[in-house]
TILOKE-311903 format. One line per 3 residues: number of its first residue (from 0); their letters; for each residue x negated, y, z negated of C-alpha. Coordinates in steps of 0.1 Angstrom, whole numbers, plus 5000, padded with zeros to 4 digits. Layout:
<nodes>
NUM> a> X/Y/Z ~ ...
</nodes>
This chain:
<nodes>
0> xxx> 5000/5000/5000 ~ 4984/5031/5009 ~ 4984/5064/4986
3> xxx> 5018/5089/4992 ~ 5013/5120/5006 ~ 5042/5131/4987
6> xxx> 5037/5153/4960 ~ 5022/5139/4928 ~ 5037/5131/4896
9> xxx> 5019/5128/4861 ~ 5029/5116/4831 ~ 5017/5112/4795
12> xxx> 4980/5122/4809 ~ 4979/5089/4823 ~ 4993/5073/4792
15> xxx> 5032/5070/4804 ~ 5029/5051/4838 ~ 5046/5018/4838
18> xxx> 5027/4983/4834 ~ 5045/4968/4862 ~ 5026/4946/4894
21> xxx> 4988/4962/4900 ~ 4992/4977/4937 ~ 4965/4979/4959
24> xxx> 4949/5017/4962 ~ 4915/5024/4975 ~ 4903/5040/4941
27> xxx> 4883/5072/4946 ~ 4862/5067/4918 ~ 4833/5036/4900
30> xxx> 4835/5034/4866 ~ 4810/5015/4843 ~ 4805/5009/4809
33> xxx> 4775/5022/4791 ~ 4766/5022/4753 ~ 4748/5049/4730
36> xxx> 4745/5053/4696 ~ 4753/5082/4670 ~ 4725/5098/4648
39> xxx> 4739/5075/4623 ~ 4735/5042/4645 ~ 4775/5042/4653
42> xxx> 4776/5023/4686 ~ 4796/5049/4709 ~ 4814/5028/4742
45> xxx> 4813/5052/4772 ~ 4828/5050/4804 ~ 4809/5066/4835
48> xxx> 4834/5073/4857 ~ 4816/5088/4895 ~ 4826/5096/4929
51> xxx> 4819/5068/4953 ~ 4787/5091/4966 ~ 4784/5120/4942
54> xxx> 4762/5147/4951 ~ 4726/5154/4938 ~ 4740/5188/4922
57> xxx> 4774/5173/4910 ~ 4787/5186/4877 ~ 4786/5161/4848
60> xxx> 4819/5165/4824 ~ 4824/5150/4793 ~ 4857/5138/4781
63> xxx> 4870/5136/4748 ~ 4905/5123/4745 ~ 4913/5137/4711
66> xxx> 4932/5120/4681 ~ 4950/5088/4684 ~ 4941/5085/4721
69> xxx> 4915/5060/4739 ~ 4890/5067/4769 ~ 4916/5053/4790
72> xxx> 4944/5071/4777 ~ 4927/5108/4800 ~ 4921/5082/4829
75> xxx> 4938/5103/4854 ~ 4921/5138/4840 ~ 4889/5121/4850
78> xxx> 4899/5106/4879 ~ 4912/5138/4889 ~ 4876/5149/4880
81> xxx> 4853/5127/4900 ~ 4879/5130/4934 ~ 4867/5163/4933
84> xxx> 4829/5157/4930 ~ 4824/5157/4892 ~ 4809/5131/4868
87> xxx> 4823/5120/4840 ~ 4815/5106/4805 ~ 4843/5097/4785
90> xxx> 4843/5075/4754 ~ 4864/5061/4718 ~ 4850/5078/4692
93> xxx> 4835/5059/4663 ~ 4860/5052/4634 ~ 4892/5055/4658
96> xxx> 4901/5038/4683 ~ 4894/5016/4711 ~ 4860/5002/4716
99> xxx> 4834/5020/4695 ~ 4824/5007/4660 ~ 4845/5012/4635
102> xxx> 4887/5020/4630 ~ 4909/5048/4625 ~ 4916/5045/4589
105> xxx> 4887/5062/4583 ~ 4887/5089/4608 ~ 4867/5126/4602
108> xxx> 4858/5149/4624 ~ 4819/5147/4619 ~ 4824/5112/4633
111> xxx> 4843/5124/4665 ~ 4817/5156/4666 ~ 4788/5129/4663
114> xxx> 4804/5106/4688 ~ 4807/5141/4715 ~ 4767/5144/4709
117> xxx> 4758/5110/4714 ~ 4781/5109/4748 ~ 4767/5141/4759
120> xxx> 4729/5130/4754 ~ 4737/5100/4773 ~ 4750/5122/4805
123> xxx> 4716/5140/4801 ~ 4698/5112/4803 ~ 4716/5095/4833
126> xxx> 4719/5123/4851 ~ 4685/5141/4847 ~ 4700/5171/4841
129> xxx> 4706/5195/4808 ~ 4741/5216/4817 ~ 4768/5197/4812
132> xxx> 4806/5209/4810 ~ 4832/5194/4782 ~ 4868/5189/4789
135> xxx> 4887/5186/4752 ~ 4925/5174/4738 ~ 4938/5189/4706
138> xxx> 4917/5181/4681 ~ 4885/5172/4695 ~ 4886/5209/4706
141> xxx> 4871/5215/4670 ~ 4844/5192/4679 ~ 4839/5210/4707
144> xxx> 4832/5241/4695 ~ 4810/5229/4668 ~ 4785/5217/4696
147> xxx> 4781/5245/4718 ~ 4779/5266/4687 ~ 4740/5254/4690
150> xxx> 4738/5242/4727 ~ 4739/5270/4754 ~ 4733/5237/4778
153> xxx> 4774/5233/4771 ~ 4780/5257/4804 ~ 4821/5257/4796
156> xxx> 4848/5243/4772 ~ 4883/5232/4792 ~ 4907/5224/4762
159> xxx> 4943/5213/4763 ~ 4963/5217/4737 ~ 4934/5226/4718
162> xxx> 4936/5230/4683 ~ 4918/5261/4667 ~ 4930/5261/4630
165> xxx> 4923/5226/4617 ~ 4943/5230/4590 ~ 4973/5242/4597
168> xxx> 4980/5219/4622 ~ 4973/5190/4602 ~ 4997/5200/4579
171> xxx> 5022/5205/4610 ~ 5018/5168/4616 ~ 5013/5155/4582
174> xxx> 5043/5176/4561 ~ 5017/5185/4534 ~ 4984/5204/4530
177> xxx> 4964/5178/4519 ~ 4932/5200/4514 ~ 4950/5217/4483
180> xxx> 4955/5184/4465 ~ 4929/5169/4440 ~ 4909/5143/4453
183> xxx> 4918/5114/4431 ~ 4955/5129/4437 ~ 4956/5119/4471
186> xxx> 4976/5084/4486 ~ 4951/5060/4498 ~ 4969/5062/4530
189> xxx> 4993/5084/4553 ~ 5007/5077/4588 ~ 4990/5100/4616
192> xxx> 5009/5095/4651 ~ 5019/5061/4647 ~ 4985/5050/4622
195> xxx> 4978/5042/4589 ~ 4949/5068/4582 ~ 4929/5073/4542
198> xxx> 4929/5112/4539 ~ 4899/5109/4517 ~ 4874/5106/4540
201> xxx> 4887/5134/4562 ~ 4892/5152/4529 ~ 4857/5151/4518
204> xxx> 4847/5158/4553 ~ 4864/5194/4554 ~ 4852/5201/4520
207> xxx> 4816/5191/4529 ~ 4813/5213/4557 ~ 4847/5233/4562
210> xxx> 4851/5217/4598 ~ 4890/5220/4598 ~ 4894/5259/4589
213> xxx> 4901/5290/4611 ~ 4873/5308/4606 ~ 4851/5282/4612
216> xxx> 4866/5281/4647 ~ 4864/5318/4647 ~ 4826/5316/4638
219> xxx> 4814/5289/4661 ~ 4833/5309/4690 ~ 4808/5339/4679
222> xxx> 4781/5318/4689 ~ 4795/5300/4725 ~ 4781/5324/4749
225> xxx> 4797/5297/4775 ~ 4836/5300/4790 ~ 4860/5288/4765
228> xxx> 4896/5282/4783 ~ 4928/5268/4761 ~ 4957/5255/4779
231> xxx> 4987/5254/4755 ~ 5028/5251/4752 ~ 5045/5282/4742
234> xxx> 5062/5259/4721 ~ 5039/5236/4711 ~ 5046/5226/4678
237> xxx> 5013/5222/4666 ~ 4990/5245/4680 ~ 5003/5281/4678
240> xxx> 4993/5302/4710 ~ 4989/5336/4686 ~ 4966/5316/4667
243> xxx> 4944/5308/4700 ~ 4949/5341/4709 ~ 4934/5360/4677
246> xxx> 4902/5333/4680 ~ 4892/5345/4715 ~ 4900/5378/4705
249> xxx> 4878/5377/4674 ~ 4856/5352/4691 ~ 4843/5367/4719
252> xxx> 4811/5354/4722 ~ 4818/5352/4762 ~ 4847/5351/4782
255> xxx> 4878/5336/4769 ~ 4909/5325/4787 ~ 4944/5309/4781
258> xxx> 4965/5293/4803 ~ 5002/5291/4787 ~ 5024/5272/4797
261> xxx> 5063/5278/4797 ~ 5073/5246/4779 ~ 5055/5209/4773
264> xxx> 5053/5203/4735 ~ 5017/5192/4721 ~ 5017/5166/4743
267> xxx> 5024/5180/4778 ~ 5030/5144/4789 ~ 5070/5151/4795
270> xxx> 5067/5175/4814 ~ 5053/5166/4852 ~ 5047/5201/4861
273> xxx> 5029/5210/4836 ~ 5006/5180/4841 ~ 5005/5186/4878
276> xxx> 4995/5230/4864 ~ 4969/5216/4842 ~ 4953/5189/4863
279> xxx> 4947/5215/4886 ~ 4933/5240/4864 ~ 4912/5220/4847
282> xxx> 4899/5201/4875 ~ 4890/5236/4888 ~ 4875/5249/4861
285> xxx> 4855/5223/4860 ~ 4837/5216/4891 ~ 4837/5255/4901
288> xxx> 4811/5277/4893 ~ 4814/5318/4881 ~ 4843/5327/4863
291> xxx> 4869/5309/4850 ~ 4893/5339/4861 ~ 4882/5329/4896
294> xxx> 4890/5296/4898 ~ 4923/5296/4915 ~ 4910/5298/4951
297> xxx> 4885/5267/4943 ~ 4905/5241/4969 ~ 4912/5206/4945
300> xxx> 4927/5178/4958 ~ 4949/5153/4934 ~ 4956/5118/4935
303> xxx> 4990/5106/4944 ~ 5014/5080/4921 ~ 5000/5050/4931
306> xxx> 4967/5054/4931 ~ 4973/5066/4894 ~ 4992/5035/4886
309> xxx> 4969/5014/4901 ~ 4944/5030/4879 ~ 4964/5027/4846
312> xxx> 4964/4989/4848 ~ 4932/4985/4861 ~ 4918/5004/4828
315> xxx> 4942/4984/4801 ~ 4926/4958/4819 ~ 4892/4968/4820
318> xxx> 4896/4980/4779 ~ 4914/4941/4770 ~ 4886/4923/4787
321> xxx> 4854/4946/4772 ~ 4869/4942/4739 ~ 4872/4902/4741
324> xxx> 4838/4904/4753 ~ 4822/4925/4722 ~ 4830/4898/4698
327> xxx> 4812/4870/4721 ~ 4778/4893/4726 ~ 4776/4901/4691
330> xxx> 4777/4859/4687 ~ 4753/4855/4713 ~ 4729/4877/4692
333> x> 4728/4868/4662
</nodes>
């Protein structure tokens, strides 16, 4: 079945496309799994996702999919990314989800922060080259922005739904403002988008190092002299588009944009147009050079349906059979 030339439709960033029969759709894309390790010795699982032939001087994006998503959860963001020349590095953070050490239970930020670094000094090292450009989802944004606070090799920051004020939107999602609570006051676990996840840890990370706060945001944006760009909901429910705007404004370490959109929640996956609006964006922003303001002319060209769908299944597949395979290697080695 060849690819429709019929306008595209996105859902659920790649998340909300059906299961049914694979189909078969020249992919425009390789993926293939690589392996790095955090300053800790977490073992990160990263996916290197290329164009068939990318060029010598191709950009080199990393992906972070954010909370309570998996590398192949943003499959069509990156395959949106190398159709139009980029590569890109995305990866399951260590203690979450998917195929890196650890589980979500004892999620922090530092971990996800550490897990961005390790990915990013991977693409260096593959790629032979020090600029690279970071693509973000909601809460990773945070881990985003602590990075380029100290790495002016980070040329640009594309978030969507990013989240600037830690703390508040945590206690959007959770009900309660678990920072103000006593430490041996707090449950031993609370359910995060569907997971069972101990606050302490996350807890003692904010305390620690204040990772989760506004004006940590607000700081590290001081610092980025790179493009920052925020695509958010006017009605997302947990990221407030007044507090993104009063970041950049008081953040202005270089130019700063937002891109709001009408309507799409947090999640802009029930919404096809606004997939279809940020797709494009970001995948503009991201393999253009200059100005982010400028980047509406760059031409970009999107997959169609099935060559999505085809992808979906492809990666649950790919994900089942690399995480039946961990257990047997680590036999083999012992």
């Amino acid at each position: 079945m060849a690819a429709t030339a019929a306008a595209p439709v996105y859902q659920g960033l790649g998340r909300a496309l059906t299961d049914s029969d694979a189909v078969e759709v020249r992919q425009s894309m390789k993926t293939e799994r690589l392996d790095t390790r955090t300053s800790r010795g977490g073992r990160v699982a990263v996916w290197r996702s290329a164009p068939g032939d990318p060029a010598p001087d191709c950009p080199v994006v990393v992906l972070n999919a954010g909370f309570a998503r998996r590398m192949r959860d943003v499959g069509s963001i990156a395959l949106c990314l190398a159709r139009n020349g980029a590569v890109v590095y995305r990866f399951d953070s260590v203690d979450h989800l998917g195929l890196s050490d650890g589980g979500i239970t004892a999620f922090t930020l530092t971990a996800m922060t550490e897990s961005l670094q390790a990915a990013i000094e991977l693409a260096r090292s593959v790629e032979n080259q020090s600029e690279v450009r970071l693509v973000a989802l909601s809460l990773s944004n945070l881990a985003a922005y602590r990075l380029a606070a100290r790495d002016s090799d980070i040329d640009r920051i594309m978030a969507i739904s990013g989240v600037v004020h830690g703390l508040r939107t945590l206690e959007k999602v959770l009900g309660h403002n678990y920072a103000t609570v006593e430490f041996d006051d707090l449950p031993e676990r609370v359910r995060v988008l569907g997971h069972e996840i101990d606050p302490r840890p996350l807890w003692t990370d904010q305390k620690n190092t204040g990772c989760l706060t506004y004006s940590s945001a607000i700081e590290q944006l001081k610092k980025i002299a790179a493009p920052v760009v925020n695509c958010v909901a006017a009605d997302d429910p947990w990221v407030d588009i007044g507090d993104c705007s009063h970041a950049f404004d008081e953040g202005s370490g270089g130019d700063r944009m937002i891109i709001k959109l009408p309507y799409s929640g947090h999640d802009p996956g029930g919404n096809p147009g606004a997939i279809t609006t940020i797709l494009q964006k970001m995948t503009r922003m991201a393999v253009s050079t200059g100005s982010p303001h400028d980047a509406d002319s760059f031409p970009v060209d999107l997959p169609g349906f099935d060559e999505l769908l085809e992808l979906r299944i492809a990666e649950r597949s790919r994900e089942m059979s690399e995480q039946t395979a961990a257990p047997n290697e680590r036999k083999a080695a012992r």
